[in-house]
C-alpha positions in Angstrom: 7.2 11.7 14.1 8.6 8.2 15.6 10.1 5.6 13.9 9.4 5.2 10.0 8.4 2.7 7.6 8.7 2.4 3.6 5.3 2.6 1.8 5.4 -0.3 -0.4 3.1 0.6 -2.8 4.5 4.7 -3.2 8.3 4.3 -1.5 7.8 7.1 0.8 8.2 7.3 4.5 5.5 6.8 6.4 5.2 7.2 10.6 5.4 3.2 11.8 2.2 3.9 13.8 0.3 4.5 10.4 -1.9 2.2 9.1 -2.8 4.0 6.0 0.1 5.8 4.2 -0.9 9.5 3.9 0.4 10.3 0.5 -1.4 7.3 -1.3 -4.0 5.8 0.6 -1.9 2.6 0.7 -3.3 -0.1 3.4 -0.7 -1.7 5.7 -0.8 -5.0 6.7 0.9 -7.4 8.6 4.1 -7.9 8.2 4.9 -4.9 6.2 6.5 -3.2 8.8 9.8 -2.5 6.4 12.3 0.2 8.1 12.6 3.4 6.0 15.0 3.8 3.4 16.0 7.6 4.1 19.5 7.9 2.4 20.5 4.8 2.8 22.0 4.1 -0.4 23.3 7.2 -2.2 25.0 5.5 -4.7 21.8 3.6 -6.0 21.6 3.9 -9.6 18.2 4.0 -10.6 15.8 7.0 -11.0 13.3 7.8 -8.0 10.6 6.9 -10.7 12.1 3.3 -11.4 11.8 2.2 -7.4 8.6 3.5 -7.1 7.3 1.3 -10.5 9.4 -2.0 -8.8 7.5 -1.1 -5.3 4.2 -0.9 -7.1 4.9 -4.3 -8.8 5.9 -5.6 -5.3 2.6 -4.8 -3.7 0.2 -6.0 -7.3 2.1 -9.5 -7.2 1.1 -9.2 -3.3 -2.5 -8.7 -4.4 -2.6 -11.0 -6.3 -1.2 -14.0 -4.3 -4.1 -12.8 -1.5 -6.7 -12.7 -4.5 -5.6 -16.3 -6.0 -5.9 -18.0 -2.3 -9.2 -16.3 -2.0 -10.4 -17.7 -5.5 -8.9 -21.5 -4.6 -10.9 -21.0 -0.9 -14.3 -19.9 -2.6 -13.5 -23.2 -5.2 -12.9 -25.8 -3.2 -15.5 -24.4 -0.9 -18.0 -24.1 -4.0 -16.7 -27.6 -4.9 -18.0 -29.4 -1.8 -21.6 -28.8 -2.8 -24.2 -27.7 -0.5 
């Protein structure tokens, strides 16, 4: 394997030339290319279970914002009449 990225969505490494992450079917996209975080910080406190629960927030509020613009561009698209 080459350089590694941080699944946002599970926290686990991933190979940088990945566009799917292999252990949860996570889709990359553009400008997630966050470095891995491979014993980095030993002395973080919380639980493996607690990061992976913030990354997953992380990537919903992510979601979202792409789902909101979507909704405002089929609006004031919608709005415009035919």
């Amino acid at each position: 394997m080459g350089d590694l990225k941080t699944c946002l969505f599970c926290g686990r490494s991933v190979d940088r030339s990945f566009d799917y992450c292999p252990h949860c079917g996570y889709e990359f996209g553009q400008g997630e290319d966050l470095p891995a975080l491979l014993d980095e910080t030993p002395e973080d406190p919380a639980p493996e279970s607690d990061r992976d629960y913030l990354g997953r927030i992380r990537t919903l509020q992510e979601i979202l914002t792409d789902m909101e613009r979507e909704l405002d561009r089929i609006l004031k698209s919608a709005s415009r009449g035919p």
